[in-house]
N, C-alpha and C positions, 0 to 999 in steps of 0.2 A: 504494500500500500504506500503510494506517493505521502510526506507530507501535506503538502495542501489537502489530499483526503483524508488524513489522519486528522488533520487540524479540524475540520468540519466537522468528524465525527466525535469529536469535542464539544466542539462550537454547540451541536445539538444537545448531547447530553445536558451542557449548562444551561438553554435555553429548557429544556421539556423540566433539570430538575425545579426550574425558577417557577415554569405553569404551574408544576404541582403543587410548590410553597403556593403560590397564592391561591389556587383553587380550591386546595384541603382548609387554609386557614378560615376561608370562610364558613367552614361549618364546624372545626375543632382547632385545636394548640396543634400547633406544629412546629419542630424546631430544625434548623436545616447546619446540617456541619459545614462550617466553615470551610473548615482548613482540608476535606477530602475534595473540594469543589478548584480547588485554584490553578490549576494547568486546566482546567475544563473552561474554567472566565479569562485564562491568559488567550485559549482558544479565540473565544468568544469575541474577546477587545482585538481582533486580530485582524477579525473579516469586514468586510464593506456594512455599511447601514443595510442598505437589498438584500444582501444573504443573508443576514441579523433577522429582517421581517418574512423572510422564507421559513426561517427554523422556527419562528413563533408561530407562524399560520400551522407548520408541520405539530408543531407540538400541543399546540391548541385541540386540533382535529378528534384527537383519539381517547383526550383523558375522561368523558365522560361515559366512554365506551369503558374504562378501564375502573371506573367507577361501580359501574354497574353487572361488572364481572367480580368486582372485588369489594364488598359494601362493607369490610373489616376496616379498610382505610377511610371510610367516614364516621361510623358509627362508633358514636363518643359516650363511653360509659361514666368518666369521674375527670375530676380538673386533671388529676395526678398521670391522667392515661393521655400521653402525648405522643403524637406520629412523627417518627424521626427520618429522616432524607440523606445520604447520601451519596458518595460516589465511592467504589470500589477501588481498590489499586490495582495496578498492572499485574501486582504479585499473587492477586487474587486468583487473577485468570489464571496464571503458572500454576496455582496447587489444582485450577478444576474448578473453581468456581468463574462463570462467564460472564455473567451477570454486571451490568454497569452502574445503574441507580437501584437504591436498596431503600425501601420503603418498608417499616418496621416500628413495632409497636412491642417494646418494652414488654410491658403490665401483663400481655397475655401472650410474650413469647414468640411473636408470629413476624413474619416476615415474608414479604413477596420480591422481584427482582424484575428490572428490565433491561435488553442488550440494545442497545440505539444503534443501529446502520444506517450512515448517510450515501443516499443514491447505491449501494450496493446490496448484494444477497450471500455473500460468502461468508459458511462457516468457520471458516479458518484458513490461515495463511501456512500450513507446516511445512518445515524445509526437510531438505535429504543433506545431505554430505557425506563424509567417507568419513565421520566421527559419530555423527547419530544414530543413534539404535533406533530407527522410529518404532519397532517391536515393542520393545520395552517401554517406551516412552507414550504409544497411542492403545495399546490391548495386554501390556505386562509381559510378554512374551519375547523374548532375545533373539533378534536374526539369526540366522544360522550361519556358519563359516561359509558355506557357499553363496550366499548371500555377499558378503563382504571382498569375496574372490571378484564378485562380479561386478561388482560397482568400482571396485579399487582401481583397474587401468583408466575408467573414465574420470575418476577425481584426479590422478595423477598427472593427466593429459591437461585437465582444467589447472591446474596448479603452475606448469611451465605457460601455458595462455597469461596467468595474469603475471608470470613474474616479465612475460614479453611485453604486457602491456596491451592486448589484443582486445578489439572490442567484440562484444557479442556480433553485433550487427557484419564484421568481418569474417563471421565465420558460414560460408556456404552449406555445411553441411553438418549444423549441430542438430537437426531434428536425428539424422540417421547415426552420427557417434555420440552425442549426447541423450538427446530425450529416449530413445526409442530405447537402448539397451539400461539405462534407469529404470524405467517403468517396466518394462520385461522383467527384471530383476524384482522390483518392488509385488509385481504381481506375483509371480510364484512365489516369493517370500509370504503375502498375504493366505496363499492357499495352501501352503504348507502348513502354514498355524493353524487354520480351519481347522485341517486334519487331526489335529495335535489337541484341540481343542475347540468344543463348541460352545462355548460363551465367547469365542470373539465378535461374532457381528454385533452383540448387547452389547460388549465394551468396546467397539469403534464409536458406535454412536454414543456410549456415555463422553467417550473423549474427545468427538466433537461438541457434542449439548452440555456437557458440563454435570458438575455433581452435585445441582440446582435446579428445580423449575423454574421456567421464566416466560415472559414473554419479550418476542422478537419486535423490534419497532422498526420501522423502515422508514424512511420520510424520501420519497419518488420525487424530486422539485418538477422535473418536467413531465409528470402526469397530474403534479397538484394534491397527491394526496398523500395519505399517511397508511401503514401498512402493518397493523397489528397480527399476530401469529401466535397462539400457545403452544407451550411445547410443554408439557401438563403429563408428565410419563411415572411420576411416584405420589400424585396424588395431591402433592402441596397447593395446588394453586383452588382459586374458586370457594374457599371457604366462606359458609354462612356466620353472621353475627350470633348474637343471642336474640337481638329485635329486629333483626335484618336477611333477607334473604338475595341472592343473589338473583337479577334479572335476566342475566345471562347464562346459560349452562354450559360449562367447559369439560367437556368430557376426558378422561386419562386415556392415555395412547400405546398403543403394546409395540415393545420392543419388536426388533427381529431376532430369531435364532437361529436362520439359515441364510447363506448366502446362496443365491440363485445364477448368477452367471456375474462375473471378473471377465471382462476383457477392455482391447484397445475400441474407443470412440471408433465406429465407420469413416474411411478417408482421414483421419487424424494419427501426426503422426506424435501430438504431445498431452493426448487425457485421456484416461480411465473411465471408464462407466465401470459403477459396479451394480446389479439389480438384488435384493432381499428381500425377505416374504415379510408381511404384514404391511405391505404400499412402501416401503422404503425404497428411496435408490439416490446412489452419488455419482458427484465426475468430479475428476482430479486431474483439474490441469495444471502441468508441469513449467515453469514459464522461469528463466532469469531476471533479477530484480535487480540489474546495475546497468551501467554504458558498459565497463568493463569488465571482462571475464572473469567468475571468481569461481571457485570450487565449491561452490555452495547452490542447491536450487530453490524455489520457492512452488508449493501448491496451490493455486486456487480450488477451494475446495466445497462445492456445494450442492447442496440436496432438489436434486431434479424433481426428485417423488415424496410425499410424505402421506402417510397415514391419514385415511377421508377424516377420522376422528380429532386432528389435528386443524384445530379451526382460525380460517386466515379471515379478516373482514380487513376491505379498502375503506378508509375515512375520508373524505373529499376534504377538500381546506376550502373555509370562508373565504370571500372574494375579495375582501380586506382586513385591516385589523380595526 
């Protein structure tokens, strides 16, 4: 991910966590953490006024939908029961939790979570190199030596590229000695562990969703709307009050426990499909993330299929503020 998209995807966070402050305080105490919000407002004071009022209409759009899916964040039982706001660190995501704004209420223990995506839909950005076990790292399970046999000439090869100084773009024929024998690799590695093991397609996807329900926020600027998603798989989200019920019904989503077909994208010669039973399916495309060659790659990584029970609603944005 470019900064400038990084930077947005900040920009918004601090714009949706500010909606929230003010839209919850109108009906309860809310206190909103400072000091987790301040690269999210460094974002923020960064971009033009225009983007400024895109990310409000964005973030405007949805919260009353999230209201009415979650009536735990309004419904105010005693002074003392205060809804707290804020932003997650970078290191959160590292242990597994993915989740951006944290919306939580002390008194009775409870907690819900949101991932804010500007203008994009990827689950994750995971790299390869000739140092990362992505095994161990994405389903607990260690590549194997032939694994590592077979990646190693292509890091090595990348390795003399950047110490030449070579740019990606000079290289005519990195789909065929870089991507294509990466992901060959990476795929039989994947169906090896299958074998080895049937809870991996459960913990690929916990490793990309995280070891948190949440919901996905997407804010489209050039469709105009906002783009709510539950991802609702252990039950946490949609909880009733004690004087409140939820408007909306969010149904839990069942993992996968088989995978159904791993192979290369038709005509591509740098992403993955992979298809699994209960509506899931991924592509993983493979892509360099520099001018300059470096020994390292990057995935785009995201969910072509999901689960009918996983419920996506578009928010249109008001046509002013």
């Amino acid at each position: 991910m470019s900064n400038r998209s990084n930077d947005n995807g900040r920009a918004f966070e601090y714009a949706c966590i500010k909606e929230l402050e003010s839209s919850i305080s109108a009906y309860r105490p809310v206190v909103l953490n400072e000091k987790s919000i301040e690269a999210s407002k460094r974002a923020w004071l960064a971009i033009s006024n225009e983007q400024q009022e895109k990310l409000i209409l964005a973030s405007k759009a949805f919260i009353n939908l999230l209201f009415d899916a979650e009536p735990l964040i309004l419904e105010n039982e005693s002074k003392s029961d205060v809804v707290e706001l804020s932003i997650n660190k970078d290191s959160d995501a590292e242990a597994g939790d993915v989740r951006d704004i944290i919306i939580k209420r002390q008194e009775i223990s409870w907690d819900i979570g949101l991932s804010m995506k500007h203008n994009h839909f990827a689950a994750k950005h995971s790299r390869l190199s000739a140092k990362i076990d992505f095994g161990n790292k994405w389903y607990g399970l260690p590549c194997c030596d032939d694994y590592w046999l077979k990646i190693s000439p292509v890091f090595e090869n990348l390795c003399k590229l950047k110490e030449a100084r070579c740019a990606w773009h000079d290289m005519d024929d990195k789909e065929i000695s870089v991507y294509l024998p990466l992901l060959n690799a990476f795929m039989e590695e994947i169906e090896r562990a299958n074998k080895i093991d049937n809870q991996i397609p459960q913990r690929l996807i916990s490793y990309l969703l995280g070891i948190k329900d949440f919901y996905k926020v997407v804010s489209v600027d050039r469709k105009r709307l906002t783009e709510i998603q539950s991802f609702n798989l252990r039950g946490e989200l949609n909880k009733n009050g004690k004087n409140s019920k939820a408007k909306i019904i969010i149904p839990t989503a069942d993992l996968p426990d088989e995978i159904i077909l791993l192979r290369l994208k038709p005509n591509s010669t740098n992403t993955v499909e992979m298809f699994l039973n209960n509506g899931w399916s991924l592509s993983f495309r493979i892509h360099n993330a520099s001018t300059i060659v470096e020994p390292s790659l990057k995935f785009d990584i995201q969910f072509v299929g999901v689960p009918s029970n996983i419920i996506t609603i578009n928010c249109q944005w008001e046509n002013n503020l």
